[in-house]
N, C-alpha and C positions, 0 to 999 in steps of 0.2 A: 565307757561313755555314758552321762546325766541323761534322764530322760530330754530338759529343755536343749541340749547338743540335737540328739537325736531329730527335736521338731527344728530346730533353725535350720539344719542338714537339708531336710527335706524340703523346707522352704523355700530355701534357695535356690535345691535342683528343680524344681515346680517354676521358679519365678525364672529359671534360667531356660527352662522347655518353653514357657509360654513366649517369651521373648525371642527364642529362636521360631518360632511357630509363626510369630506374628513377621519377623524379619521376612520367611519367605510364602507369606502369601501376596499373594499381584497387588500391586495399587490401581485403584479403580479411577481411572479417570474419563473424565465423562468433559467433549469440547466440541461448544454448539459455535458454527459459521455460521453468522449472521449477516443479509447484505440484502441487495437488488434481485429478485428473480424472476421479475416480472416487467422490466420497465426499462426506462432508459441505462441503464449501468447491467442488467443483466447477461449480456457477453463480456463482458467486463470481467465482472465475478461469479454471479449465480452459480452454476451447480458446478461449473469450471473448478469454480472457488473449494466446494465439497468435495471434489474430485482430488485435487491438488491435497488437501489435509489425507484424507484415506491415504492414498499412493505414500505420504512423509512415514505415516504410521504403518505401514508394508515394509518401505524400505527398510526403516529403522529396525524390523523386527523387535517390538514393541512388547509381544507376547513373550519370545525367548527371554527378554531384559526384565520381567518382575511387573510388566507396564497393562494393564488389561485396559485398552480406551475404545471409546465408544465417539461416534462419532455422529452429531444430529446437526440440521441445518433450518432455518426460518427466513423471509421474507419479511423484510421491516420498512418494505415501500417508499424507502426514501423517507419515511416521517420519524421527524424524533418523539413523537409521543407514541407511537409502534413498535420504535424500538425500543424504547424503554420500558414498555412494559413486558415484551416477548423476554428482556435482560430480568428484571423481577422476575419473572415466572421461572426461568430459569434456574435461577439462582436460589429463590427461595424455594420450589416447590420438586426440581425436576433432578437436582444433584448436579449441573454446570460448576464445571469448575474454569474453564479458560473459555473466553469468547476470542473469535480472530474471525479476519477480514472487516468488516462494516465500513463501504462505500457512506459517500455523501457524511461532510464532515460536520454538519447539525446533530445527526443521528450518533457519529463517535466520539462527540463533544458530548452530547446526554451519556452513553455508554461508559465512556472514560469516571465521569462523576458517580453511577452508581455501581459499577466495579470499584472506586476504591471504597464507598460506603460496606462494598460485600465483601472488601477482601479478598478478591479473586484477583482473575489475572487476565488480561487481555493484550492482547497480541495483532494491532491494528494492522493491515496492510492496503486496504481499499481508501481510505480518508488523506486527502492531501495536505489540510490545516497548519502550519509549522505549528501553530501556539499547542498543538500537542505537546511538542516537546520546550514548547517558550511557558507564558504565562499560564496556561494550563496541565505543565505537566503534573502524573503521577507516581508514587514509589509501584502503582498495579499493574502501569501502561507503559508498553512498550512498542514505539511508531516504527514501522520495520525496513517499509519498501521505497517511498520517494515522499517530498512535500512539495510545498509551494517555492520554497526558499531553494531548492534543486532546482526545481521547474522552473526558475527566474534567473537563475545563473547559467543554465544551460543557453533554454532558448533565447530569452532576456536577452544575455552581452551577447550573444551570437548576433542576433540580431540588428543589435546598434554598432557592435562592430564593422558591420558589414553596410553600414550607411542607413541604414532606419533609425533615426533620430527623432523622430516625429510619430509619436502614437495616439491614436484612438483604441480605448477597451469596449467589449460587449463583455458586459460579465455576467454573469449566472447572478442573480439577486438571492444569494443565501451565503452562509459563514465562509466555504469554499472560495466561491468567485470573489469576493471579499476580499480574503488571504493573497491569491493568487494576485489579483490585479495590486492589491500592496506591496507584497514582496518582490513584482513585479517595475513595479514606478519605481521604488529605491531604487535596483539595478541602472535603470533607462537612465535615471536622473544621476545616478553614481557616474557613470559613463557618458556625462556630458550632454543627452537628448532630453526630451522635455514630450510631458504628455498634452495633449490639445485638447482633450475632449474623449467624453466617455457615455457609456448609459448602461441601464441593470435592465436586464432582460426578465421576464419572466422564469421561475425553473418548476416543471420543464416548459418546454416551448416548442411550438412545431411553424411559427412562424416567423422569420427575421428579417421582414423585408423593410418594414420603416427604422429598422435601428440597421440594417447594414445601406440603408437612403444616408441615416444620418454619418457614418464613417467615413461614406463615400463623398459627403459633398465634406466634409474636415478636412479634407487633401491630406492628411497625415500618411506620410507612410508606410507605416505599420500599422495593422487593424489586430489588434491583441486580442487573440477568444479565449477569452478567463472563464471558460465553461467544459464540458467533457462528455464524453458517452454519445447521445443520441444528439443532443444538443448541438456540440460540435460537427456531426455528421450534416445535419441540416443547415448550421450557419457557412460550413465550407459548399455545399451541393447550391445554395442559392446566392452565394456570391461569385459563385461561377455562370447563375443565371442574370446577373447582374452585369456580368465583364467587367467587375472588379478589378482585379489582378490584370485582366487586358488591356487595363488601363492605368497600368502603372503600381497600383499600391498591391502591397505583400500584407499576406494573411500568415501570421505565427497561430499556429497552434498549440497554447499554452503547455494544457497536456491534452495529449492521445494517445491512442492506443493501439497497437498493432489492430485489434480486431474493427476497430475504425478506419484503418486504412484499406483492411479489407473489405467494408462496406462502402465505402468510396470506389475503389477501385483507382487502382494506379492509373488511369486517364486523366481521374479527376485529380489524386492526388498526390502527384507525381511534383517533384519540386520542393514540398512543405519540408518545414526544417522542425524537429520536436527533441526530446528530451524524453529520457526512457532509462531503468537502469539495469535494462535485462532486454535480451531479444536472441532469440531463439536458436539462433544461425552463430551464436558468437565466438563458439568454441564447442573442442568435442563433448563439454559435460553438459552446456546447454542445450544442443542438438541431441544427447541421447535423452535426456531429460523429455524434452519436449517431443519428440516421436513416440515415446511411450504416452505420454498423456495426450496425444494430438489420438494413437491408437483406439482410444478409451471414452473419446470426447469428440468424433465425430469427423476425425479430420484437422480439429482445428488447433492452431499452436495456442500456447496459454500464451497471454497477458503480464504484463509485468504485475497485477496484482493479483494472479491464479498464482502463479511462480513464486511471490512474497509470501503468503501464506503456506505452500510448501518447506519453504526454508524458515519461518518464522514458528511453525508447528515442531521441525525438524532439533530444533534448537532449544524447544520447552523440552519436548522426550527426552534428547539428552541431559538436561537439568534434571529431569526427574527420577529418571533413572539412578542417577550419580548421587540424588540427596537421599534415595528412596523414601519420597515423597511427594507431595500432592501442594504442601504449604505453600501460599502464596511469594512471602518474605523469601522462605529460603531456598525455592527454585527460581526466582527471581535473581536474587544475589550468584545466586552461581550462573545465572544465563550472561549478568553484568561481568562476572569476575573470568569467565572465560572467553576464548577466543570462537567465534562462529568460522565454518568453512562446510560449502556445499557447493553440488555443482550450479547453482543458481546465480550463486552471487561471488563463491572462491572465499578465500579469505578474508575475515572483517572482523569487527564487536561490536558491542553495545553498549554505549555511550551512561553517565550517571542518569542523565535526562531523558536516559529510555530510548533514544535514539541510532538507532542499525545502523553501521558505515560502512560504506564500500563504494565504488565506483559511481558515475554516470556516465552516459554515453549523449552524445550530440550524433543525433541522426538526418540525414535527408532522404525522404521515400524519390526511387528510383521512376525512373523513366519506364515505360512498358518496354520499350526497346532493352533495355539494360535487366530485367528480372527473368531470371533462366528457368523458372516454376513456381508453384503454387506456394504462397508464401515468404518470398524472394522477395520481400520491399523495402531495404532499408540497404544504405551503403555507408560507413562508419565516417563522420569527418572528424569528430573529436572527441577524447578520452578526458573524466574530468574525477582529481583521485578525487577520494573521501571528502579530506580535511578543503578541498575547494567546492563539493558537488552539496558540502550541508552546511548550517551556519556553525559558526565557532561556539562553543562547548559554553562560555563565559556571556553571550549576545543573546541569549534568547528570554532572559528574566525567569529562569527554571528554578523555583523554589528549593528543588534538591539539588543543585549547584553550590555550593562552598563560592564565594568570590576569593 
């Protein structure tokens, strides 16, 4: 054997150890929650939110799989110029490789835009917005847990089904309330009712007595609260000081939240019809799900957006695991090219447009008579699959859409 055999030989075996060397060492992945922790959406998501990622990355055994992640969290106040730059620092300075959660859809509309400028990857599940996955989507973003377009077909036709033909909206005056109250008129008006009158509230707000004056003298039957979190809490608590509803007209609550009905209390909100695509009681994988993180979090059951972020975390690790890798593109493509299943949501995927499908549920919160313990407030009246609970795949103007 030539001496130059002798040096390629060696080359090779060098380039073939380092290769192997590099295959098993851990990939580092570093995934900052971003959301509410201080304010109105913080039961919602806040440290709930943190809590749910940790627990995906336990469960998954994360460390056994090659997967070293770390796991940090910030407060972005509801402001999209807070979150955007808490998303910079991250990105730029801190080693962030995937944001998930970010409530208040101003803030994951700024987020969505400088995730794709970084290349990263985000994993919304707090933001209601459809145009995430319509004219806003991205190949970086993937919308997990519920939007507007659900939350309008849910409660929406529920609603006009049932003789509310006639609406008045209070909406949250930002991208949110926006979406919702739109995606929401289609419905009403698809289904033959007619909106009468509407007005944009402040966000947040701790007052809504002259905009639920103005509902109330509208005679519309349906008072649509195209708002959420605290907001909704107080718009439902003072239209009960009103004798709204005792006087005939029904309060849909666009979206809410189990931990809103908890802060109501089933006296007050007992009745209400909403939309949700997770709750806690639904099965035995939700129910063990949610006893371990109720253990860990005070008591209290997660949220459909504490819950999205578990299974939406749950579903990157596998990606990443399976590509060993970190890259944005090609755990992305494998999260689109596989089937999702967790106890959260059961079996689903993940749409071209980024968009997670699985079920919705049409709920009404129970009577105090009818709730047999803490947490007991919801009774199931209707199941709505995927392909009806999200807009059609071809409908939403998603630049990564083929026609």
């Amino acid at each position: 054997m030539n001496r130059r055999s002798v040096l390629a030989g060696a080359a090779a075996t060098a380039f073939t150890a380092r290769s192997m060397a590099q295959a098993q060492q851990p990939v580092s992945i570093k995934i900052g929650v971003l959301n509410d922790r201080s304010s109105i959406y913080a039961d919602v998501t806040g440290e709930g939110s943190a809590l749910a990622a940790r627990m995906a990355v336990e469960d998954f055994g994360a460390a056994a799989k090659g997967l070293n992640v770390q796991i940090v969290s910030a407060d972005h106040q509801n402001k999209p110029d807070v979150g955007a730059n808490i998303a910079r620092q991250w990105y730029d300075n801190d080693a962030v490789d995937v944001i998930a959660d970010v409530p208040t859809s101003s803030v994951a509309l700024a987020i969505n835009q400088i995730t794709r400028e970084k290349n990263k990857v985000f994993i919304n599940s707090g933001a209601a917005t459809s145009d995430l996955t319509g004219p806003q989507c991205s190949p970086n973003t993937l919308h997990w847990t519920y939007d507007t377009y659900m939350l309008s077909q849910g409660t929406g036709g529920a609603m006009v089904k049932a003789g509310g033909d006639t609406w008045f909206f209070l909406t949250a005056d930002y991208a949110f309330g926006h979406a919702l109250e739109r995606d929401t008129t289609a419905v009403v008006q698809k289904a033959g009712g007619r909106v009468v009158g509407g007005v944009r509230t402040p966000f947040p707000s701790s007052d809504f007595s002259s905009f639920l004056l103005q509902a109330q003298a509208s005679r519309a039957k349906v008072i649509g609260l195209a708002n959420a979190g605290g907001d909704t809490i107080n718009s439902i608590k003072q239209a009960a000081e009103f004798g709204i509803t005792q006087g005939g007209q029904k309060l849909a609550g666009l979206l809410m939240f189990i931990s809103d009905v908890h802060a109501l209390g089933l006296q007050t909100a007992q009745g209400l019809v909403l939309t949700e695509s997770f709750y806690w009681d639904l099965n035995d994988g939700t129910r063990e799900f949610s006893k371990r993180f109720g253990a860990r979090h005070g008591g209290k059951m997660p949220t459909m957006v504490q819950a999205g972020v578990y299974s939406g975390v749950l579903h990157y690790l596998k990606g990443a695991a399976a590509t060993k890798s970190k890259d944005a593109a090609g755990v992305i493509s494998w999260m689109k090219g596989n089937p999702t299943n967790d106890p959260i949501f059961g079996p689903g995927s993940v749409r071209a447009d980024g968009r997670k499908m699985h079920p919705a549920y049409l709920f009404e919160v129970k009577k105090p008579s009818e709730s047999k313990g803490p947490w007991d407030y919801y009774k199931l009246v209707a199941t709505l699959p995927a392909e009806e609970a999200f807009r059609p795949l071809t409908a939403g103007a998603c630049p990564l859409v083929r026609a």
